[in-house]
C-alpha positions in Angstrom: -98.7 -4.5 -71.9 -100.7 -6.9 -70.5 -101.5 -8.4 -67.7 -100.6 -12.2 -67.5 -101.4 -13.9 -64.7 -99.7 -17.5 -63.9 -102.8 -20.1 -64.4 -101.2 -23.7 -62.1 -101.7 -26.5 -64.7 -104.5 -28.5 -63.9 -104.1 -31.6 -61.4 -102.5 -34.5 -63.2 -104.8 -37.4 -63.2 -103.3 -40.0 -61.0 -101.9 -43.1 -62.3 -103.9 -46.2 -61.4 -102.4 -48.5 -58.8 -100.1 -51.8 -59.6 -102.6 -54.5 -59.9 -101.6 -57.1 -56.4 -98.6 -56.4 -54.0 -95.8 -54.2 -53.7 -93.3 -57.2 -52.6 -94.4 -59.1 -55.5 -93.6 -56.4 -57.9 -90.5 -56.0 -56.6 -89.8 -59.1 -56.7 -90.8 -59.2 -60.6 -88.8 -56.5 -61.7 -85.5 -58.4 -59.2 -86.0 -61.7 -61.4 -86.5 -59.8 -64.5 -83.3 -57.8 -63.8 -81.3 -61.5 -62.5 -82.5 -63.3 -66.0 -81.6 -60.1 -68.5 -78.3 -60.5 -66.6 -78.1 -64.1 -67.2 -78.6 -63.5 -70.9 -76.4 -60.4 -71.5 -73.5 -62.5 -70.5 -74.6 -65.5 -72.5 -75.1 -63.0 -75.3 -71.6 -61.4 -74.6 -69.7 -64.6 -73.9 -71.4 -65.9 -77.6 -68.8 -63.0 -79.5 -66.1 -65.1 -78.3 -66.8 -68.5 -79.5 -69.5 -67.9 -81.7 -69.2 -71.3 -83.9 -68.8 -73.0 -80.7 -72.0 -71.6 -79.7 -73.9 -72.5 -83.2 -72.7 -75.8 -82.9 -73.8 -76.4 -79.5 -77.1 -74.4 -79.9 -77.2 -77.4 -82.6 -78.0 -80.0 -80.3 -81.0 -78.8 -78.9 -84.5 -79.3 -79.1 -85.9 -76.5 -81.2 -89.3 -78.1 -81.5 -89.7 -78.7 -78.0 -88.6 -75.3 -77.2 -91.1 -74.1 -79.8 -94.1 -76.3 -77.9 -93.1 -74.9 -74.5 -93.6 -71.6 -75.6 -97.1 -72.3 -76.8 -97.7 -74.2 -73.7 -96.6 -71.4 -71.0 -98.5 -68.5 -73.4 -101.5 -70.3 -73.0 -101.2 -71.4 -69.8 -101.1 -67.0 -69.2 -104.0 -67.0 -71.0 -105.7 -68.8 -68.1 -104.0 -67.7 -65.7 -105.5 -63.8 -66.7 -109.0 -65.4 -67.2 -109.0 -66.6 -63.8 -107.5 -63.2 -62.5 -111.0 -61.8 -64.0 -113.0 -64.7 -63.1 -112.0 -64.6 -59.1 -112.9 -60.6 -59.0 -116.1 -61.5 -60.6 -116.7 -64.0 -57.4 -116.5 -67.0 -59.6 -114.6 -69.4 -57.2 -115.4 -72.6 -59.3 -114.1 -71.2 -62.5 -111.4 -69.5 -60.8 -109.7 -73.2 -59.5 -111.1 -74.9 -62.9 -108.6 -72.0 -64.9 -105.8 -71.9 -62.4 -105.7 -75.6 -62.4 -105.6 -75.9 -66.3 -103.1 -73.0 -66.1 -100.5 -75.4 -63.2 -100.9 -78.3 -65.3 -99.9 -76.6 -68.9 -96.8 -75.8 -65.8 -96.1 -79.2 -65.4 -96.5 -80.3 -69.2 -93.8 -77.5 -69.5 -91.7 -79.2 -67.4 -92.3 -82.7 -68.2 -90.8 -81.3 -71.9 -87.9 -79.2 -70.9 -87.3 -82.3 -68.3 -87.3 -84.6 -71.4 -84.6 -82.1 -73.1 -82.6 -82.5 -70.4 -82.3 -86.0 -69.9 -81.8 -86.6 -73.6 -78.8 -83.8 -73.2 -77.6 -85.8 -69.8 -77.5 -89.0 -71.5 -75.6 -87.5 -74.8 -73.2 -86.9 -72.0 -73.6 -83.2 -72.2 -73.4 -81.1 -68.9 -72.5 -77.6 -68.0 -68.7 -78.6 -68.5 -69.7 -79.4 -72.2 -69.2 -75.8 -73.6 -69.4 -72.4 -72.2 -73.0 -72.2 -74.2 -74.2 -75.2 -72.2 -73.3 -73.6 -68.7 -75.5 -70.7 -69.6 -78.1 -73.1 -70.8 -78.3 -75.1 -68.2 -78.5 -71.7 -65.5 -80.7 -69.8 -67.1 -83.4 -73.1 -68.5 -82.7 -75.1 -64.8 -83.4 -71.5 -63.2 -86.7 -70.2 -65.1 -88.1 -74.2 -64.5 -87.7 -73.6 -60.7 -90.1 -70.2 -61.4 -92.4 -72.4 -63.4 -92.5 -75.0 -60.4 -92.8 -71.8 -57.7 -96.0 -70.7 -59.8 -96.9 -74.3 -59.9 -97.2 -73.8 -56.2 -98.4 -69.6 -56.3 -101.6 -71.5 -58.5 -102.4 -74.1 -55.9 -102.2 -71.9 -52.9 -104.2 -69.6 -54.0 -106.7 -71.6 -56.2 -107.2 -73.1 -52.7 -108.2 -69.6 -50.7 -109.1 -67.9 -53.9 -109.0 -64.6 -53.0 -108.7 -61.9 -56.1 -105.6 -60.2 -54.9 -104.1 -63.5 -54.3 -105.2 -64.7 -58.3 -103.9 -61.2 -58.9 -100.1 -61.4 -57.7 -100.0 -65.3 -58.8 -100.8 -64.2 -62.5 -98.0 -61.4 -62.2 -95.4 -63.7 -61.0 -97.1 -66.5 -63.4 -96.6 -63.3 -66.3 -93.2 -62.7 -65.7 -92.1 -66.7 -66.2 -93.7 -66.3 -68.9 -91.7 -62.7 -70.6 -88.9 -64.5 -69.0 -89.5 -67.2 -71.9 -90.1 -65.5 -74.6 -86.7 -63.7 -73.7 -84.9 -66.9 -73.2 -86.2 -68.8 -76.7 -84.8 -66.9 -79.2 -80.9 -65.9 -77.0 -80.4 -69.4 -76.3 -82.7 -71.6 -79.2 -82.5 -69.1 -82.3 -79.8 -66.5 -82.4 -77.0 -67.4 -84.3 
């Protein structure tokens, strides 16, 4: 027989850090975990009343929901280059991308504002139909996180430090998964 000696594996390579703050990612993954809730029970609350919901998913803007989507995925497009640009010491570029990322923000919300008002004056409101009181949360909600990172941009396109670019394009990320999760539960599924 043998002799068979127990080699230890070798050292596992660690993992790389989370890019920015611990708080931030935590709150990331809470929002992430309050909007999935948001639209599980839209989702669920849809098997009871499902031509109620088709019909009410009717009235909205699909196109405008369609150019918001653009708007916010591009606006994380600058958002990352200005992540890259500001650990690359490049203050200039760094406000000149986080700038063109807040105001694709506001265009978002000047279009999902628009939505709204034309739903308000149609006399539609969160007392319409079960679908608009899930509509209304979860839309009115995520546009509160696109004015926060608004906000994130300007504070820290103003001290524009990387770390603070960092955690602003994570929070400015996760509005915009949070999007491309809300679009197709509440504008395509039937």
């Amino acid at each position: 027989m043998q002799d068979q000696t127990l080699v230890a594996p070798p050292p596992e390579a660690e993992a790389p850090p989370l890019p920015g703050d611990l708080m931030m990612w935590i709150l990331i993954v809470s929002e992430l975990l309050v909007f999935g809730a948001g639209l599980a029970a839209m989702m669920a609350v849809r098997l009871s009343d499902p031509a109620g919901f088709a019909a009410a998913q009717d009235l909205l803007h699909r196109g405008a929901a369609g150019l918001n989507t653009l708007v916010l995925v591009t606006s994380g497009l600058l958002a990352a280059l200005a992540t890259r640009a500001a650990f690359e010491g490049r203050v200039a570029r760094v406000r000149l991308l986080l700038a063109g990322a807040a105001a694709l923000g506001l265009v978002f919300l000047i279009v999902k504002g628009s939505e709204f008002r034309d739903l308000a004056s149609a006399g539609i409101s969160t007392e319409s139909h079960a679908f608009f009181t899930f509509y209304y949360l979860l839309t009115g909600f995520h546009a509160a996180h696109v004015a926060a990172g608004i906000l994130l941009f300007a504070v820290v396109g103003w001290r524009c430090w990387p770390a603070g670019v960092e955690m602003a394009a994570a929070f400015w990320h996760m509005v915009d998964l949070v999007w491309v999760l809300i679009l197709p539960v509440v504008y395509l599924l039937r």
